[in-house]
C-alpha positions, 0 to 999 in steps of 0.5 A, a space after each residue: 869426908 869434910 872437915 870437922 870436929 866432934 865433941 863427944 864422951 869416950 866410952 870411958 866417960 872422959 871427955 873427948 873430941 874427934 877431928 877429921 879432915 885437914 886442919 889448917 889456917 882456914 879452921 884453926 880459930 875453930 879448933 881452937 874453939 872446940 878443943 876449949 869446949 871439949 876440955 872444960 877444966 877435965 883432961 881431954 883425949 883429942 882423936 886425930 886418927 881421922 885427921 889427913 892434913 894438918 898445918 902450922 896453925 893446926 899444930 900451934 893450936 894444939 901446942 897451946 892446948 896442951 900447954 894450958 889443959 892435960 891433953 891424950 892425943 891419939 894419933 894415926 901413923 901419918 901424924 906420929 912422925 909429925 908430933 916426935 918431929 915438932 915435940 909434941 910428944 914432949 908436952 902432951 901425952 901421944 899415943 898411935 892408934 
């Protein structure tokens, strides 16, 4: 699998973003870009449960997000730890699915 960002609606008609692969350096400007599409004014849920990687500016980029935009990640039980650790958890709401 590649990696990659798809800007859809959820079933429930929120805006949604679904990310999967690695986000690191090499993509992060790219997140960060999507993450804005995806948000356009409304909260977002960003779908990190296809996500297998991802580094300090993957992390960066989402600490900024969810500063400036009310942000739902779901996250896989490889990411969990990594957003309690980091405080992620602390200014977006996490949920594992």
């Amino acid at each position: 699998m590649s990696d990659g960002f798809d800007a859809r609606p959820l079933r429930d008609g929120r805006p949604g973003l679904a990310v999967f692969g690695e986000i690191d350096m090499a993509n992060a400007e790219e997140f960060r870009r999507a993450l804005a599409t995806a948000a356009q004014g409304d909260p977002v849920v960003v779908d990190l449960t296809a996500v297998t990687y991802i580094g300090s500016a993957g992390l960066s980029v989402l600490f900024a997000f969810a500063a400036t935009a009310r942000a739902e990640l779901l996250v896989n039980e490889l990411l969990a730890p990594t957003c309690a650790i980091v405080g992620l958890d602390r200014v977006a709401k996490v949920a594992t699915a």
